[in-house]
C-alpha positions in Angstrom: 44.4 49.3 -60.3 43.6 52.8 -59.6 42.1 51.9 -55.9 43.9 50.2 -52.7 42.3 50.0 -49.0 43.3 48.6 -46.4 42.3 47.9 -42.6 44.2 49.0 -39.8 44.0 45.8 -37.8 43.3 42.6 -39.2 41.7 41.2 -35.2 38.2 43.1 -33.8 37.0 42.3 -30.5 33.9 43.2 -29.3 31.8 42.1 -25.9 28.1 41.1 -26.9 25.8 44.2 -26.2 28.9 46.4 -26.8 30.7 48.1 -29.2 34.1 48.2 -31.1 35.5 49.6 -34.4 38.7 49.7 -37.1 39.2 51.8 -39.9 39.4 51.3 -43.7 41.9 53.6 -45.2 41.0 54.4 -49.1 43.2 55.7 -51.5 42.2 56.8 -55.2 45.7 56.4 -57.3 43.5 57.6 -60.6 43.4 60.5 -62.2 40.0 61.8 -61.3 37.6 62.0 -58.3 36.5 58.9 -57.0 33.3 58.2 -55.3 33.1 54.8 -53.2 30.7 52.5 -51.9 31.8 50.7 -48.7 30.0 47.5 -47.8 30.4 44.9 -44.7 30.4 41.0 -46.1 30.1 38.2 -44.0 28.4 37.1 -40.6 29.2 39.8 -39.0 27.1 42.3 -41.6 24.2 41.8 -39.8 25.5 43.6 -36.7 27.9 46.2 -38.8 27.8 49.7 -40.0 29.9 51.9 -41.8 30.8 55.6 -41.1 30.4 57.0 -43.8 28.9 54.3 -46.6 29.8 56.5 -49.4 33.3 58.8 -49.8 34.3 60.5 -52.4 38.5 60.8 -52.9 40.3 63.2 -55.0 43.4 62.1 -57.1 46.0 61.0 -55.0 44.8 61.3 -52.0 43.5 59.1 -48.9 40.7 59.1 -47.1 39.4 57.2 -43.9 36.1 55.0 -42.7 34.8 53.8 -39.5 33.5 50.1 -39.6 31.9 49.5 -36.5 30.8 46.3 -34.7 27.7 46.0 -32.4 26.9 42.4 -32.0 23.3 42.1 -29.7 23.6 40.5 -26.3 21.7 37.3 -26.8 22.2 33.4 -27.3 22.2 33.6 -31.0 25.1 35.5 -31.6 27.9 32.3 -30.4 31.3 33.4 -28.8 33.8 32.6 -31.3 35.8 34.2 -34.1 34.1 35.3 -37.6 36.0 36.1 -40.2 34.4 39.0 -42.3 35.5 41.1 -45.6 35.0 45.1 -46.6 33.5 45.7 -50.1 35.1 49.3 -52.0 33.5 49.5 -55.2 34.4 53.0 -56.8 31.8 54.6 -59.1 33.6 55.3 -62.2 35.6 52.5 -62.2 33.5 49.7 -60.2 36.2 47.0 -62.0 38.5 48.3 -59.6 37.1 47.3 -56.6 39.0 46.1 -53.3 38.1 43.7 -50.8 39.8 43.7 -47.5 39.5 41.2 -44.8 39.1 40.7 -41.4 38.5 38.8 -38.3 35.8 39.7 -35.3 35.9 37.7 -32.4 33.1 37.8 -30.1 34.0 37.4 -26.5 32.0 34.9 -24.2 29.1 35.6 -21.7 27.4 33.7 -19.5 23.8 34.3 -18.1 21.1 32.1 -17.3 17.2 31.7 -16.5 16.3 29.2 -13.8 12.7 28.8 -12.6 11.2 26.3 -10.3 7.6 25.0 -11.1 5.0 24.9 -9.1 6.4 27.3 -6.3 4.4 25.4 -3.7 3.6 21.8 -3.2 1.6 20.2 -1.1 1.5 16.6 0.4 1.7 14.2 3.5 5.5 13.5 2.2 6.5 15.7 0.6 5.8 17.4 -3.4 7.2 17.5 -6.4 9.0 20.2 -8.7 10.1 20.6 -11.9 13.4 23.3 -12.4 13.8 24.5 -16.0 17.2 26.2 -16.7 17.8 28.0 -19.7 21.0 29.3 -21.3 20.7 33.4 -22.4 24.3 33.7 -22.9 26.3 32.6 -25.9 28.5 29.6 -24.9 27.9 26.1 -23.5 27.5 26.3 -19.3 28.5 23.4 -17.1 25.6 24.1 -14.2 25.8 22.2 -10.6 22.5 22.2 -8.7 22.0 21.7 -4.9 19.3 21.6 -3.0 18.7 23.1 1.1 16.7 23.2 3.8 17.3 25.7 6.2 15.3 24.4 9.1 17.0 21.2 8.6 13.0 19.3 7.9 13.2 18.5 4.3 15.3 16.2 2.1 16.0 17.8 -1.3 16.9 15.3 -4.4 17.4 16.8 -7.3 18.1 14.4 -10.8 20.6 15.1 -12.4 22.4 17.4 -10.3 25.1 18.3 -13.0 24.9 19.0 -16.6 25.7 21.4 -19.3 22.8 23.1 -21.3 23.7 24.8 -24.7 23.7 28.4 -25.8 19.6 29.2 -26.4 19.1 26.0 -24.9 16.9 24.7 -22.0 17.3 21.7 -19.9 14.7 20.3 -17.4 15.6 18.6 -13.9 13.4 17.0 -11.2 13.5 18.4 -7.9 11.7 15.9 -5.2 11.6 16.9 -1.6 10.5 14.5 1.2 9.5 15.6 4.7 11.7 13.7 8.0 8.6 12.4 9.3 4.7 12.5 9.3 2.5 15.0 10.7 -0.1 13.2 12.1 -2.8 15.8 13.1 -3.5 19.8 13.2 -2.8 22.2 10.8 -0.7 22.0 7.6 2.5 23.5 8.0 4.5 25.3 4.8 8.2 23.8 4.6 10.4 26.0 2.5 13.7 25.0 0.9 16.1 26.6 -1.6 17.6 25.4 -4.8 21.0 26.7 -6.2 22.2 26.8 -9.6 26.1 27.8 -9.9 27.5 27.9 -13.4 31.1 27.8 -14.3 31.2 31.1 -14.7 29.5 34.0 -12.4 27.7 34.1 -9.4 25.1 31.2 -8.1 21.6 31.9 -8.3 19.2 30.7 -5.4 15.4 30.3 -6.1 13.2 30.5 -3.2 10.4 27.2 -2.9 7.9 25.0 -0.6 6.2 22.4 0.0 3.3 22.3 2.2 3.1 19.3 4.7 -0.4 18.2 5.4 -1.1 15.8 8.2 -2.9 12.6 8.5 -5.9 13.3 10.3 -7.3 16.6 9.1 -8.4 18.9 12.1 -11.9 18.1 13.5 -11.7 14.3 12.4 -12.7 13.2 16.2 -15.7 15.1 16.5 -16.8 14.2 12.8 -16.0 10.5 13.9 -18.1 11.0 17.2 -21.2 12.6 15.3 -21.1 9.8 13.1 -20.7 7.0 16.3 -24.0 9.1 17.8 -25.8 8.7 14.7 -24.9 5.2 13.6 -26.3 4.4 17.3 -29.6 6.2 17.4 -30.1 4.6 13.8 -29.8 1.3 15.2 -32.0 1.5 18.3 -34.7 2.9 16.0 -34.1 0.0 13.8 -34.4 -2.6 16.1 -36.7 -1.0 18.7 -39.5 0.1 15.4 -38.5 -0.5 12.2 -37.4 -4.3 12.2 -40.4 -5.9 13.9 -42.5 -3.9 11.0 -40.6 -5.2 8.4 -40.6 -8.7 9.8 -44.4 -8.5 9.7 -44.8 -7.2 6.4 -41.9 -9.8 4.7 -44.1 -12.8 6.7 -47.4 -11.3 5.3 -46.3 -10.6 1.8 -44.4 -14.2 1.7 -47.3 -15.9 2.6 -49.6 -14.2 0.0 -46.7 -15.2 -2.4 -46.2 -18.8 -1.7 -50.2 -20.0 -1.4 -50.8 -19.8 -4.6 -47.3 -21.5 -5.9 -48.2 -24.3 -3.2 -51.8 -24.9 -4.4 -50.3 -25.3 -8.2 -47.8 -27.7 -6.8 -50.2 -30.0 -5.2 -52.1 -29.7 -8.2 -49.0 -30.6 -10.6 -48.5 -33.5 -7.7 -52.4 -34.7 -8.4 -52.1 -34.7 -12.5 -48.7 -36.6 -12.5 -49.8 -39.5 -9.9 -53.1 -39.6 -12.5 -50.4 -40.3 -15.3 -47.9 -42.5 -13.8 -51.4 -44.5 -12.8 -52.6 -44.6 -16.3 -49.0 -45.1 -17.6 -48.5 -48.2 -16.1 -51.9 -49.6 -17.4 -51.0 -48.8 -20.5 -47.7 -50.8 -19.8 -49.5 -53.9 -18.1 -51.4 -54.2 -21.2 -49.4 -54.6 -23.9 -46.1 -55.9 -21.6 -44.1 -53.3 -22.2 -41.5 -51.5 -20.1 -41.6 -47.9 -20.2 -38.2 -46.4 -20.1 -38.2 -42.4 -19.7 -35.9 -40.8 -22.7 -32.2 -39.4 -21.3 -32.2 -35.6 -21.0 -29.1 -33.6 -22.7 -27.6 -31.2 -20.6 -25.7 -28.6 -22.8 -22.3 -27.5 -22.0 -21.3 -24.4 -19.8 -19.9 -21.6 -21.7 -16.2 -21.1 -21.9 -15.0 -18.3 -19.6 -13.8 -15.3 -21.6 -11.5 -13.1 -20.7 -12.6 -9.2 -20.3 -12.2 -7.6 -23.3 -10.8 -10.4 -25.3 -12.9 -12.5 -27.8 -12.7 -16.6 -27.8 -9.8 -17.0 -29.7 -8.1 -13.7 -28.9 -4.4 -13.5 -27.5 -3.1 -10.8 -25.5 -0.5 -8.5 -27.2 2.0 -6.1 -27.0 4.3 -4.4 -29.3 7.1 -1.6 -28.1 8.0 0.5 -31.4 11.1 2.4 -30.9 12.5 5.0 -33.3 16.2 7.0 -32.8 16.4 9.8 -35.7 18.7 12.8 -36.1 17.7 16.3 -36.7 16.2 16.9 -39.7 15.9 13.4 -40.4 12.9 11.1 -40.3 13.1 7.2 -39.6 10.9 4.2 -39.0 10.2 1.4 -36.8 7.7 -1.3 -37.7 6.0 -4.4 -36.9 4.8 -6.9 -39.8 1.9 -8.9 -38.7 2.8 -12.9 -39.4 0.7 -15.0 -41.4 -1.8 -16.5 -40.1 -2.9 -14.2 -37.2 -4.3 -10.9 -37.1 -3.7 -7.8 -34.7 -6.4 -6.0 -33.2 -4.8 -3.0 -31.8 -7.1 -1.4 -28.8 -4.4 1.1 -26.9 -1.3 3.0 -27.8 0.9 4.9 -25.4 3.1 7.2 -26.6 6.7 8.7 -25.3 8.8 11.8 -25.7 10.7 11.4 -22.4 13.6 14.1 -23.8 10.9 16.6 -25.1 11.9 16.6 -28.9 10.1 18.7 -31.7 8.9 17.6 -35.2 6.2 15.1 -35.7 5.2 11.5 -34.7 3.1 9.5 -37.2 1.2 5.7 -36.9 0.9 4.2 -40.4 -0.7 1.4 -41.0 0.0 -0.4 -44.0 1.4 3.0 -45.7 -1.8 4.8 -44.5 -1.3 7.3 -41.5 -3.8 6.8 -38.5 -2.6 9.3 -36.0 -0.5 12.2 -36.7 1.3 14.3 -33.2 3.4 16.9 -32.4 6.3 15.8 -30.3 6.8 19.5 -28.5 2.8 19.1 -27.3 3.2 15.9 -25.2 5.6 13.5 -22.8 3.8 11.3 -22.3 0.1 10.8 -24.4 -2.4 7.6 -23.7 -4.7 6.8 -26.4 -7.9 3.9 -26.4 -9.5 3.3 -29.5 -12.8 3.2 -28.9 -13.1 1.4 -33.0 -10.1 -1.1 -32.7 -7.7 -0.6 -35.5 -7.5 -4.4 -37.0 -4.2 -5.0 -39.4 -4.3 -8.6 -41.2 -1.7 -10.6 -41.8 1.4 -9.5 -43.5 0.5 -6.1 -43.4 2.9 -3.8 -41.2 2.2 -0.9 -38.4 5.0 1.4 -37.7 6.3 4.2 -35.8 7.4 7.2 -38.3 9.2 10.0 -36.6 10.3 13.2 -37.9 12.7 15.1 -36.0 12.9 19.0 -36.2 14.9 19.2 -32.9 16.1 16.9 -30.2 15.2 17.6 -26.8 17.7 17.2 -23.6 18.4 13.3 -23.6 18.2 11.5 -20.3 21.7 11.9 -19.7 21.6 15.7 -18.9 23.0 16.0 -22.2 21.9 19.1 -24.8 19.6 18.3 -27.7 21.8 20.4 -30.3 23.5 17.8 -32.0 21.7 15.0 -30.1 18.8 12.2 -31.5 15.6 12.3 -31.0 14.3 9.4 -29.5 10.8 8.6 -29.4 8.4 5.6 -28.4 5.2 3.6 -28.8 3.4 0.7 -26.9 0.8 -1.1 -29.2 -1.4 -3.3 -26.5 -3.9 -5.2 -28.0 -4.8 -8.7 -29.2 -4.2 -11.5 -32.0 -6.6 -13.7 -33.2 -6.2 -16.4 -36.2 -7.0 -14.9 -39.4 -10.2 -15.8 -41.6 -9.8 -18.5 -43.9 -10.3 -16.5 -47.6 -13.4 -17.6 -49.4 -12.7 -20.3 -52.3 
């Protein structure tokens, strides 16, 4: 072996955004001049440089290298140690190359993004916000979230008002703030409150909101309302004092015309039938007979049918639910029993913990609808062609899971499910007898 290096610590630390170094010391026990190539392996490469890449050693002698360590200052780069290796390959002799090994660990920060959405709401009670927090730094936070009202005339309730959000993650919390009491007239009045989020580690950070109370009776309701009493009332006297007693003529002139003519053809129907009950009953006298009329068949009243339902037609509803993990795809499905047949008129679909990948319908292996989960919560769809699925045949809910959201616990999606739903609403009817 005519090369040996070694590193003069065998433990880096370096701050994100920073900078920290070590040094590689060569030495060429051949008998000629060396030149080396120096190369970082490992995670950390990405991130690492060498001063100089390329040395050249005479016999015998030693020489030294800089490897320096600049991780970035973002979420991707994860607090935590990471081992890592220096390559020497010499020139002449690249057999005889050394590898040397090391550790870096990367020390922890914490920052965070918060942002409160809308900025202003508006109501009689109250309005509604959504908070989105997201983790910058590059190790889980633990966050508490409070809610105040400095003027004391808000409640703030915030859901959930702990949790812990993982590094380049984003969680998602309700924020609901109610008014202590009505305002029942004049002008609205803007409310504002602050929310805090405090992480484990570093100072709180306060964002600035409102909510805009409006009142009950907007302002110039009562002379809107008395306007409208002053003209309901000269609308009536006209009414009554010219426009009725017209009308009243016209209906009595226009009824009259109508019904003369409907009660001359009555008489005249009253004339013919007394002529044929007359020469009925002749007839009857001679030949001494008795004339019964014939029974008249009524037909039946139609059934009552329920709106949007055919005769026959049950109402039905199906909840599809499907739990896969990341990178993983899974089913849930419904097989249609023998004998009936689905008629499928509404699906609603549910992301409640904001997963990505894709949601697919299939019906009997052929796919109907095809979603992304990261473009909806909540997504309503009515066929306006029902989808009908016979008997035996099965509808199912196929999800493929790219990333799981925040589940409803607070917790992070990183190693979490995804968890999505569907309601089939619809109806079953029997199913058509085949042909012989």
């Amino acid at each position: 072996m005519t090369t040996d290096a070694n590193l003069d610590t065998d433990l880096v630390e370096v701050s994100p955004g920073g900078e920290a170094s070590c040094r590689l010391e060569i030495r060429n026990a051949g008998p000629i001049v060396e030149s080396y190539a120096i190369e970082v392996l490992g995670e950390p490469a990405g991130w690492a440089s060498v001063q100089p890449p390329v040395v050249s050693v005479f016999p015998g002698s030693t020489e030294s290298v800089t490897v320096h360590f600049h991780p970035p200052r973002t979420a991707q780069v994860v607090a935590g140690e990471r081992p890592f290796a220096v390559r020497v390959t010499p020139r002449e002799n690249p057999e005889d190359q050394v590898v040397p090994e090391g550790t870096v660990r990367v020390l922890p920060f914490a920052e965070i993004a918060p942002e409160i959405l809308p900025r202003t709401s508006r109501g009689r009670w109250g309005g509604r916000h959504e908070l989105s927090v997201a983790n910058v730094g590059n190790q889980p936070l633990g966050l508490t979230l409070a809610g105040s009202d400095p003027d004391n005339r808000l409640r703030v309730s915030i859901r959930p008002a702990q949790l812990t959000v993982a590094p380049g993650g984003n969680a998602f919390v309700r924020v609901r703030v109610r008014t202590r009491g009505l305002r029942w007239r004049g002008h609205p009045v803007t409310l504002p409150f602050r929310v805090a989020v405090a992480a484990e580690e570093g100072p709180a950070t306060t964002l600035d909101a409102a909510t805009v109370q409006e009142p009950v009776f907007p302002q110039g309701l009562g002379r809107v309302l008395a306007a409208l009493l002053v003209l309901a009332l000269i609308g009536a006297g006209l009414w009554f004092a010219l426009l009725k007693p017209k009308v009243r003529s016209l209906a009595e002139e226009a009824a009259q015309a109508q019904v003369a003519p409907v009660a001359q053809q009555a008489s005249d129907a009253d004339t013919r039938a007394q002529q044929a009950d007359d020469k009925a009953q002749q007839a009857v006298d001679a030949v001494g007979a008795t004339v019964k009329p014939r029974p008249s068949a009524s037909s039946p009243a139609p059934d009552s049918l329920v709106p949007g339902i055919p005769p026959g037609g049950e109402p039905f509803s199906r909840r599809l639910s499907v739990t896969a993990a990341g990178g993983a795809t899974r089913t849930d499905q419904y097989t249609v029993p023998d004998g009936r047949t689905f008629v499928l008129t509404d699906i609603f679909l549910q992301n409640p913990q904001g997963d990505e990948g894709r949601l697919e319908l299939v019906v009997d292996g052929t796919t109907v609808l095809t979603v992304a989960l990261g473009n909806f919560r909540d997504l309503d769809y009515h066929m306006v062609s029902p989808i009908v699925v016979d008997d035996g045949e099965v509808v199912g809910l196929r999800t493929t899971c790219r990333r799981a959201g925040t589940a409803l616990d607070g917790a992070g999606g990183g190693g979490g499910q995804c968890r999505d739903f569907a309601l089939l609403n619809g109806y079953t009817r029997s199913a058509p007898t085949p042909a012989p």
